[in-house]
C-alpha positions as CSV (number, residue, x, y, z in Angstrom):
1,X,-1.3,12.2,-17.9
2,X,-2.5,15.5,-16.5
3,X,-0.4,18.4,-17.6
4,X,-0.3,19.2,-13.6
5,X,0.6,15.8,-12.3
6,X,3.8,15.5,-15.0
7,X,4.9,19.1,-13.9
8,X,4.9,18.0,-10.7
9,X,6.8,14.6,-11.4
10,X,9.2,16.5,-13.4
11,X,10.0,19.2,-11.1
12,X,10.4,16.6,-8.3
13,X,13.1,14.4,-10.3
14,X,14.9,17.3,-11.5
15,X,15.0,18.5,-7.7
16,X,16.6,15.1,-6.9
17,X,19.1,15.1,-9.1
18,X,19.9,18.4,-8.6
19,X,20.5,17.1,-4.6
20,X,22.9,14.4,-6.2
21,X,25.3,17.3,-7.5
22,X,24.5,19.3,-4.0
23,X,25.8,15.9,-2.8
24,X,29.1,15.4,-5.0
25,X,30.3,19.1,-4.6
26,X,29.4,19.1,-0.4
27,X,31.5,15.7,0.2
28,X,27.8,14.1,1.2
29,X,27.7,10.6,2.1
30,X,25.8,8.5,-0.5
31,X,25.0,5.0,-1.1
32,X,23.6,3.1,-4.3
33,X,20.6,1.4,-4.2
34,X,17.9,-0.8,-6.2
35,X,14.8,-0.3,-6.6
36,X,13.1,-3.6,-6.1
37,X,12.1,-4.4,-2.6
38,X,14.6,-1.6,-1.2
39,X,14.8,0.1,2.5
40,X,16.0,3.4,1.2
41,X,14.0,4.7,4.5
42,X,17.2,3.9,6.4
43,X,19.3,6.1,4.1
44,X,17.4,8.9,4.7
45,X,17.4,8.3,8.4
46,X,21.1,9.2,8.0
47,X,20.8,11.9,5.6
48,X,22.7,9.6,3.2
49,X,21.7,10.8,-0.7
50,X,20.2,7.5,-2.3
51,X,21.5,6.8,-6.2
52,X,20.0,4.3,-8.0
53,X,21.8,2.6,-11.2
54,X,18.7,1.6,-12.7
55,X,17.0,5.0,-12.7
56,X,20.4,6.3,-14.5
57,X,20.7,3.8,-17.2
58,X,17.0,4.7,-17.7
59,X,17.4,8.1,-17.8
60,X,20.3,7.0,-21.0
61,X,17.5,5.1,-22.7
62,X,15.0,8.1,-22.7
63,X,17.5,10.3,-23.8
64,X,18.5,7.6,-26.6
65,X,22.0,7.6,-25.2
66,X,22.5,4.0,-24.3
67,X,23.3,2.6,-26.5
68,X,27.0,3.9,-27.0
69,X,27.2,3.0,-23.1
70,X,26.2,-0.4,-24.1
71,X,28.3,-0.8,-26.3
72,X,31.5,0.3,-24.7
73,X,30.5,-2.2,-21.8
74,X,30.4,-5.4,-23.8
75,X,33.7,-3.8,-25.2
76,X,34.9,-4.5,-21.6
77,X,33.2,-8.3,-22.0
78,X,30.3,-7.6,-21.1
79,X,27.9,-10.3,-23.0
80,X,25.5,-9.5,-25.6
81,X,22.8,-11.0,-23.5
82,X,23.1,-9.5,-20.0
83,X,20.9,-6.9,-18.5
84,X,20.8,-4.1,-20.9
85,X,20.3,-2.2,-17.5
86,X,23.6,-3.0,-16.5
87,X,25.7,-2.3,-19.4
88,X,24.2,1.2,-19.7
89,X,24.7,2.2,-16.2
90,X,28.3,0.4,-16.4
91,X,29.1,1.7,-19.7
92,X,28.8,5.6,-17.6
93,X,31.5,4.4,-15.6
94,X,33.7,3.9,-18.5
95,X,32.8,6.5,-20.6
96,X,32.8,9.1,-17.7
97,X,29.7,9.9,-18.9
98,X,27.5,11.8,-16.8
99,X,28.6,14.2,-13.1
100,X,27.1,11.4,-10.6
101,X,29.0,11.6,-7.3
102,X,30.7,8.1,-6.6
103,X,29.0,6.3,-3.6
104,X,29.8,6.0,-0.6
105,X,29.0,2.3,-0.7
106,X,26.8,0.2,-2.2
107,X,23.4,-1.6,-0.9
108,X,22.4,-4.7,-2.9
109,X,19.6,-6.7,-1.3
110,X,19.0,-9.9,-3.7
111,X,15.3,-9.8,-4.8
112,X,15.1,-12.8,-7.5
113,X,17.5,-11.3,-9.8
114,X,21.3,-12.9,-9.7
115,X,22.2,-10.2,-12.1
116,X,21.4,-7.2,-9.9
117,X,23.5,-9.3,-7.6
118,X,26.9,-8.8,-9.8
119,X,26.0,-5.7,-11.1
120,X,25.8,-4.4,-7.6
121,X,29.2,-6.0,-6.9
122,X,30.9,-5.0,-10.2
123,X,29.9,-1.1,-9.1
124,X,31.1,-1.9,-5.5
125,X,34.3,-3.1,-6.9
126,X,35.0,0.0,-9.5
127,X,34.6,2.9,-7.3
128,X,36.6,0.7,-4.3
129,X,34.1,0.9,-1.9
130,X,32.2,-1.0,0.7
131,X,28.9,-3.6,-0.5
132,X,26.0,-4.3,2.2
133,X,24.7,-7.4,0.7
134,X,21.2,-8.3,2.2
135,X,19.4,-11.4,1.3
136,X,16.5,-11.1,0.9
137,X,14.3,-15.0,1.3
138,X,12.1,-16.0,-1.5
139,X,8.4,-15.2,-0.9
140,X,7.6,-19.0,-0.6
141,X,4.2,-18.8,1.2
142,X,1.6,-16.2,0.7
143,X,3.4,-14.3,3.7
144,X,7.0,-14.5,4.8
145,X,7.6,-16.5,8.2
146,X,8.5,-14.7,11.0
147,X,12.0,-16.3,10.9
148,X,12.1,-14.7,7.2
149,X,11.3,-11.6,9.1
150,X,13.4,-11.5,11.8
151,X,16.5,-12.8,9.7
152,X,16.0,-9.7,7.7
153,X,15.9,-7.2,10.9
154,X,19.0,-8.8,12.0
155,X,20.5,-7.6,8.4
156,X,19.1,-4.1,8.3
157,X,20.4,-3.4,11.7
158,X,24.3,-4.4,10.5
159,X,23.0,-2.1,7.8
160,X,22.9,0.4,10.4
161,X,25.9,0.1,12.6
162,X,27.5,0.7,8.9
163,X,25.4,3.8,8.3
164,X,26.0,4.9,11.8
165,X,30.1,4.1,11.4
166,X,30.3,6.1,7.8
167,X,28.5,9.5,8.9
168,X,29.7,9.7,12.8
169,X,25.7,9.9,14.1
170,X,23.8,7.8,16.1
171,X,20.1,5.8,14.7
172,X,17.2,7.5,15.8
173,X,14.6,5.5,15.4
174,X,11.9,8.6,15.8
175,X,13.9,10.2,12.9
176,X,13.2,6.8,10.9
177,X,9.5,6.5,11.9
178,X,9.0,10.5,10.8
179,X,9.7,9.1,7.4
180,X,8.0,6.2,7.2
181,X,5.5,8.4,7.6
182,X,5.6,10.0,5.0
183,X,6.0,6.5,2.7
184,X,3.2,5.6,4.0
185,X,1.0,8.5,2.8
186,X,2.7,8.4,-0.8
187,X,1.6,4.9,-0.7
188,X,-1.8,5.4,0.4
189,X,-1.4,8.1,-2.8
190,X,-0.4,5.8,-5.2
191,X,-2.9,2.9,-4.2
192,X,-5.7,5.6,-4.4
193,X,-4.5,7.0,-7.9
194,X,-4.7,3.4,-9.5
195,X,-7.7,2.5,-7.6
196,X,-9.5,5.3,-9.4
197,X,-8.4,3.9,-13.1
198,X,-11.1,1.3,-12.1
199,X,-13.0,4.1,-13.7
200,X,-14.4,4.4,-17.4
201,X,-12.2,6.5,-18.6
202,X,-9.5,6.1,-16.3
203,X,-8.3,9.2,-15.6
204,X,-4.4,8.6,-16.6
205,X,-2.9,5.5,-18.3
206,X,-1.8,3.3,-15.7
207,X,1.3,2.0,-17.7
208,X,2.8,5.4,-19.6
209,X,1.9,8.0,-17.1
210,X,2.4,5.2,-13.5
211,X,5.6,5.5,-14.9
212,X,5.9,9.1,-14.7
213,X,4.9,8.6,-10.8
214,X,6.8,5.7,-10.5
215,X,9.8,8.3,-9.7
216,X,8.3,10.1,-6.6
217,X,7.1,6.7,-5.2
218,X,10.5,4.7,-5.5
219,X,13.1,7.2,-5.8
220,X,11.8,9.7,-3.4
221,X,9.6,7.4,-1.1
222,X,10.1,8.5,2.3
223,X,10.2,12.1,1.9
224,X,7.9,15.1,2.5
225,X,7.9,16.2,-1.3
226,X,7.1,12.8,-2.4
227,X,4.1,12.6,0.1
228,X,2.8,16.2,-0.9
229,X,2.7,15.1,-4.7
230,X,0.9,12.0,-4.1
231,X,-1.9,14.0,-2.0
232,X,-1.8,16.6,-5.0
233,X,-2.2,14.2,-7.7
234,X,-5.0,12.0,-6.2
235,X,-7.1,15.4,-6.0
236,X,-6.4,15.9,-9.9
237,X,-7.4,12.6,-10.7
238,X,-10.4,12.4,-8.8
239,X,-11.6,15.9,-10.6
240,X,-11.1,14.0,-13.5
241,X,-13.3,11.2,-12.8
242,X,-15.5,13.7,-12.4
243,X,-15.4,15.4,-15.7
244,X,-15.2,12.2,-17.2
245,X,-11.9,13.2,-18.3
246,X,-8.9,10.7,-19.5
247,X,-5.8,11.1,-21.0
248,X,-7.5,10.3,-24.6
249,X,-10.1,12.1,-26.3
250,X,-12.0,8.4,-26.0
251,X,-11.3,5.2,-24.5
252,X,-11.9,2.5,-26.6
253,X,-10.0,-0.1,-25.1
254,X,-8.3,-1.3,-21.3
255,X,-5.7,-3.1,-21.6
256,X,-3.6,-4.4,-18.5
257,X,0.6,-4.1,-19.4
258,X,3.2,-6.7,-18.2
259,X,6.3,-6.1,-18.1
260,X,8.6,-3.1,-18.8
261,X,8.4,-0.1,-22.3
262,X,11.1,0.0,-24.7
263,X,12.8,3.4,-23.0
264,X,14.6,4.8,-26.2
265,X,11.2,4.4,-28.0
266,X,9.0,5.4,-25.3
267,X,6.6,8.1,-27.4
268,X,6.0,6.0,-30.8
269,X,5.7,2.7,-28.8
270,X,3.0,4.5,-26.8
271,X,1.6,6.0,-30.2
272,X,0.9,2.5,-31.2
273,X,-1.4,1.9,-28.6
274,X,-2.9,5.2,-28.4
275,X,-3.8,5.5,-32.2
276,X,-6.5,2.5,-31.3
277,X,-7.9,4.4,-28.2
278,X,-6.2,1.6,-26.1
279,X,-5.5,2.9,-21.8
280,X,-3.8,1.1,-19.8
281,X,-6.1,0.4,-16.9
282,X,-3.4,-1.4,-14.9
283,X,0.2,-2.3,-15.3
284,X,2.8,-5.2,-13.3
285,X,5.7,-2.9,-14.2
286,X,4.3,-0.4,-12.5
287,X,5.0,-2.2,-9.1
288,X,8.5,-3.1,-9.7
289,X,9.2,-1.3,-6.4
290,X,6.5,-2.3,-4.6
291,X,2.6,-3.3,-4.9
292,X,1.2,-1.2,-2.9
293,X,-2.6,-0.9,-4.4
294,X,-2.8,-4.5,-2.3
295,X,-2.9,-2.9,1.0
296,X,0.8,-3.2,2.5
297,X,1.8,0.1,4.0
298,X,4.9,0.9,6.0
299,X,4.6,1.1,9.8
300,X,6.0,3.5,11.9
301,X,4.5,1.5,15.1
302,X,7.5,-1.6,13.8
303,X,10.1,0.4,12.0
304,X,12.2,-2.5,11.1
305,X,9.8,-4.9,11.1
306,X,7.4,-3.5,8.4
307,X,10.7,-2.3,6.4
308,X,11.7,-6.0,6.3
309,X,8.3,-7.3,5.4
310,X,8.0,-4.9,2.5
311,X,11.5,-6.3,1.0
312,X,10.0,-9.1,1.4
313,X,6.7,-8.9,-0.2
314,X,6.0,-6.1,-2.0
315,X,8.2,-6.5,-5.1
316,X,7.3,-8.2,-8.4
317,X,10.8,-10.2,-8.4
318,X,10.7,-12.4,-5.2
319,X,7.2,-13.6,-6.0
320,X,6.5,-17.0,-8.0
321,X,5.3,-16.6,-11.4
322,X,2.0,-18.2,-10.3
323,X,1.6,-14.7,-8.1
324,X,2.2,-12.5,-10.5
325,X,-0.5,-14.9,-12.5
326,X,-2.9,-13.7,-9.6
327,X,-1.8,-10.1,-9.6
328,X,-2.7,-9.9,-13.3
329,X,-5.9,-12.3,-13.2
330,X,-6.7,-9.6,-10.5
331,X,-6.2,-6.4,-12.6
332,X,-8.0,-7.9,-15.6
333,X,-11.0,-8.7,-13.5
334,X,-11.4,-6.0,-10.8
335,X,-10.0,-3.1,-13.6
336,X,-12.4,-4.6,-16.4
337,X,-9.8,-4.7,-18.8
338,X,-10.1,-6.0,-22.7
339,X,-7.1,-7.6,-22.7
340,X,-3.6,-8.0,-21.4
341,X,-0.4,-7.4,-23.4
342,X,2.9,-8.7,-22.6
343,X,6.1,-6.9,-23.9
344,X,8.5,-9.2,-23.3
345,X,12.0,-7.9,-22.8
346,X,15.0,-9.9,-24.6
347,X,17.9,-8.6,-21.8
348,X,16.0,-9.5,-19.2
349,X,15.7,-13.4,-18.4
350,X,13.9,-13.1,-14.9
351,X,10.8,-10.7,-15.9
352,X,10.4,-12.5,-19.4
353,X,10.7,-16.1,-18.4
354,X,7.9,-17.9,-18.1
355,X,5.8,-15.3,-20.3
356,X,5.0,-17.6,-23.2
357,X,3.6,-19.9,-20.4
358,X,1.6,-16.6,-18.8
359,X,0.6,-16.1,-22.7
360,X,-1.3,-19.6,-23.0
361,X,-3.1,-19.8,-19.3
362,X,-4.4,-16.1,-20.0
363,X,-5.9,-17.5,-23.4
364,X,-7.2,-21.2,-22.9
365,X,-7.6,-21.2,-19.3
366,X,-9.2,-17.3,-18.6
367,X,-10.6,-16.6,-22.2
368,X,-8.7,-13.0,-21.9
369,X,-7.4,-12.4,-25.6
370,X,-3.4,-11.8,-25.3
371,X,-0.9,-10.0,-27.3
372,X,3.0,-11.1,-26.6
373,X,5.6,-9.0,-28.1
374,X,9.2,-8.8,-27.8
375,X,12.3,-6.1,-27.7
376,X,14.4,-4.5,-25.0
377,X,14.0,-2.3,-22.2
378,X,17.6,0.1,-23.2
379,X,19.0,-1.5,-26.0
380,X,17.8,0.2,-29.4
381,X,18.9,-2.8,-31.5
382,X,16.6,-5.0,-30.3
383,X,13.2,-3.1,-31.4
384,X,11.5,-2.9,-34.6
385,X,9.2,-0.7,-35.1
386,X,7.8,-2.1,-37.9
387,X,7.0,-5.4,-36.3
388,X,5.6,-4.4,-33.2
389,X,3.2,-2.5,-35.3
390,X,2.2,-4.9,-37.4
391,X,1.3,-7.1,-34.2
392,X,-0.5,-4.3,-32.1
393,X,-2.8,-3.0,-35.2
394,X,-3.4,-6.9,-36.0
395,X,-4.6,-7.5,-32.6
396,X,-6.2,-4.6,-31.9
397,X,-8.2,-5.1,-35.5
398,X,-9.5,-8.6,-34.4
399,X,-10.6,-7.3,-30.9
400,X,-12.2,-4.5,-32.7
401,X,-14.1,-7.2,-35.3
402,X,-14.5,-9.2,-32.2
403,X,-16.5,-6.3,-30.2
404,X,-18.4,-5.7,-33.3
405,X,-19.8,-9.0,-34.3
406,X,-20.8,-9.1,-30.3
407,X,-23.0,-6.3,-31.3
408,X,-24.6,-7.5,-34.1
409,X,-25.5,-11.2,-32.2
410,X,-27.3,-8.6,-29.9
């Protein structure tokens, strides 16, 4: 990633959290939130500080402190099994670990994942306070039914009156369509940025450093910062598509990622692709919070409307599996990739099932050569370093002999 672009990212996150403790020692109304699918625009419209659990327990991971958080949860009965996502952020509650200011309520909109559902409840029911539950309807067509869409509106205006009862101010809807404004151009950013790793060399790795910029566009969507970095960053990219510039001294390999990096091993799991001049073209993690490089944008003309139609459609969870099939297909084909790898993540039933199944269909029925490998998003115990390397380097070797016979047939 450019040196300039993660400064940027950086300062922008620690500016946020930096707002949280503004937050906690002002008294300033605050709400958790997911990620997935969210309508965090309606926060802001209130001046309501937006936390997010999952950002949190992945902040743990990075800093390889989660795993004493886990722990400590399943010492409360949490199971072995659940969300490693969970326990972490969970496990901060119990440990006090952390100066997070306790919401003011919680918003949980259900996007696939039953989980996020109870874990959402369980923080609701800790810190005493109010949960806005919005269901959210299973993308079951290519686009939601207007019923879907309407039924949602209906929810985010009770979400409102809420917002409206907790901070004593009335909605205004131009206040609301300001920031969707500014959501839209950080999604125009984004879409732009990834559009330009069509390029040979892409000018950042779409899986390691989209993660970096995954932070301004779903934890600070909606606000003028956010919008500004997104401008600043496409101009860095595209003057490095113009030097021919990426973020390895050559590209040898695209690869499109599915599914989520091992946080507390983030640098040597990278390292292990890097060493083979492997770059992530494309990623599905990436657009855990929404997919925006397919052309949705929020509207300021339909403020509600276009808010319900993203939590709708543009998050990986609510989709089918065949989707995401499509979403990948389409990142292999239209990004040129090599080859697709799958990290499958043990905690995490919803985004690993099926994968095996994704696996085969990527190998027999789209000849696109396929690594699956497995360990955990936060917990450490679950990766092996060892093993992961021994299945990278032996894939990456048979691609490599694969490439070279081609030559010599020609």
């Amino acid at each position: 990633m450019s040196s300039e672009v993660q400064e940027m990212s950086k300062k922008l996150m620690q500016d946020y959290y930096q707002q949280l403790q503004d937050a906690k020692s002002g008294g300033k109304p605050t709400a958790c939130i997911m990620i997935s699918g969210n309508c965090v625009e309606i926060l802001r419209a209130f001046d309501i500080q937006p936390i997010f659990p999952e950002v949190n327990a992945l902040q743990t991971a990075i800093r390889k402190q989660s795993l004493p958080l886990i722990l400590a949860a399943e010492q409360r009965g949490y199971s072995s099994d659940n969300c490693a996502y969970v326990k972490a952020d969970m496990g901060m509650y119990f440990t006090k670990t952390g100066n997070l200011p306790d919401p003011s309520f919680v918003v949980c909109n259900y996007v696939g994942c039953n989980v996020y559902v109870k874990w959402f409840e369980h923080v609701a029911d800790y810190f005493h306070k109010p949960l806005i539950m919005i269901d959210i309807p299973f993308l079951r067509e290519k686009v939601p039914s207007e019923e879907d869409v309407k039924y949602v509106i209906r929810q985010l205006e009770s979400l409102i009156k809420h917002c409206e009862d907790l901070t004593g101010t009335k909605f205004d809807i131009d206040k609301l369509r300001e920031i969707l404004k500014y959501s839209r151009i950080s999604e125009d950013g984004w879409s732009q940025a990834k559009d330009l790793c069509k390029k040979k060399p892409a000018p950042f790795d779409a899986y390691f450093d989209a993660i970096n910029m995954m932070g301004p566009i779903n934890v600070l969507r909606g606000t003028k910062e956010a919008a500004e970095f997104f401008m600043k960053s496409v101009l860095v990219y595209e003057q490095l598509v113009k030097e021919k510039k990426g973020p390895l001294p050559e590209e040898k390999f695209r690869i499109v990622i599915e599914g989520p990096p091992p946080y507390p091993y983030y640098r040597s799991f990278r390292e292990l692709f890097s060493k083979w001049g492997a770059v992530a073209c494309q990623s599905t993690y990436s657009t855990v919070g929404g997919i925006w490089e397919f052309g949705f944008r929020h509207d300021p003309k339909k403020p509600l409307e276009s808010i319900a139609r993203q939590m709708i459609i543009e998050n990986l969870c609510n989709r089918s599996l065949l989707s995401r099939y499509n979403q990948i297909e389409s990142y292999v084909k239209n990004w040129s990739a090599d080859a697709l790898v799958i990290h499958s993540v043990k905690s995490c039933r919803l985004f690993s099932a099926g994968q095996g199944d994704m696996r085969d269909y990527f190998v027999h029925s789209l000849d696109t050569p396929t690594l699956m490998i497995e360990s955990d998003l936060e917990d450490p115990r679950y990766y092996s370093h060892a093993q992961l390397k021994n299945r990278i380097d032996a894939f990456f070797e048979s691609l490599q002999h694969k490439r070279l016979t081609a030559n010599l047939r020609t």
